[in-house]
Phi, psi and omega in degrees: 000142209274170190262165161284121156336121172246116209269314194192147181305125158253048041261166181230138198289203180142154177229158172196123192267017189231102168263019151305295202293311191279005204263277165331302179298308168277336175302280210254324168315299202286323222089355209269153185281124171260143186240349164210176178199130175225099167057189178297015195262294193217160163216126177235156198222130177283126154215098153101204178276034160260162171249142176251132198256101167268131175266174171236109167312306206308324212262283185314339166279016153293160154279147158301149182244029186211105173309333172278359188221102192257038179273131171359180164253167193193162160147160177246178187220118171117209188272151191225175179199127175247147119300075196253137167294132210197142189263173201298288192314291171346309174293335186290308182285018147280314182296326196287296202270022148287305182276018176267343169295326219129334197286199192203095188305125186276302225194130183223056220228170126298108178293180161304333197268011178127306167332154182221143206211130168251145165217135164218198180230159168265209196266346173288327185110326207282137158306144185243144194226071129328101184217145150323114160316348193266014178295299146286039159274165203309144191055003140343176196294346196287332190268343210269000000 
């Protein structure tokens, strides 16, 4: 039996234990909209029709405490990495209003099929990823 049609990541996790920072960081650096914070526990954030989930490891290895909402307990530990889409111009005015924060561009290349990929970290360690949609398209990093 065929697997059922998965249409597109609607969120993706990073853990952090201090969300006062990351709060900062994804809010007033990236721009993304937040749409909730419940204590030292997660602040999540829209970005496009996805959500970027931030956890407090510490807070997610709890059992739950609201019996109408029963998810598991979860969570990592070390740096984690997301990839967000951002078009060539999008990257020259990523890279400028990154390093005028502060932050500290890791990495600035061309894959072979062209994509052009910023990586830098958040205040957390986890990789930040800035890339071309076309970074997976046929001869992307999957084919090479």
């Amino acid at each position: 039996m065929p697997a059922p049609d998965i249409s597109h990541i609607l969120e993706a996790a990073l853990y952090a234990e201090d969300l006062d920072v990351a709060e900062d960081f994804y809010g007033r650096i990236l721009g993304l909209e937040q749409i909730s914070r419940v204590g030292a526990r997660h602040a999540f954030f829209r970005l496009g029709a996805g959500v970027v989930l931030i956890f407090n490891p510490g807070e997610t290895v709890k059992p739950p405490s609201n019996p109408r909402l029963p998810v598991p307990p979860h969570g990592a530990h070390g740096p984690g990495h997301i990839c967000l889409a951002a078009d060539a111009q999008a990257l020259v005015e990523w890279r400028a209003r990154l390093e005028a924060e502060g932050v500290e561009i890791e990495a600035d290349f061309a894959w072979p099929n062209g994509a052009r990929s910023i990586y830098f970290r958040d205040p957390a360690g986890n990789s930040i990823e800035l890339a071309e949609p076309r970074l997976w398209t046929p001869q992307g990093p999957g084919d090479q």
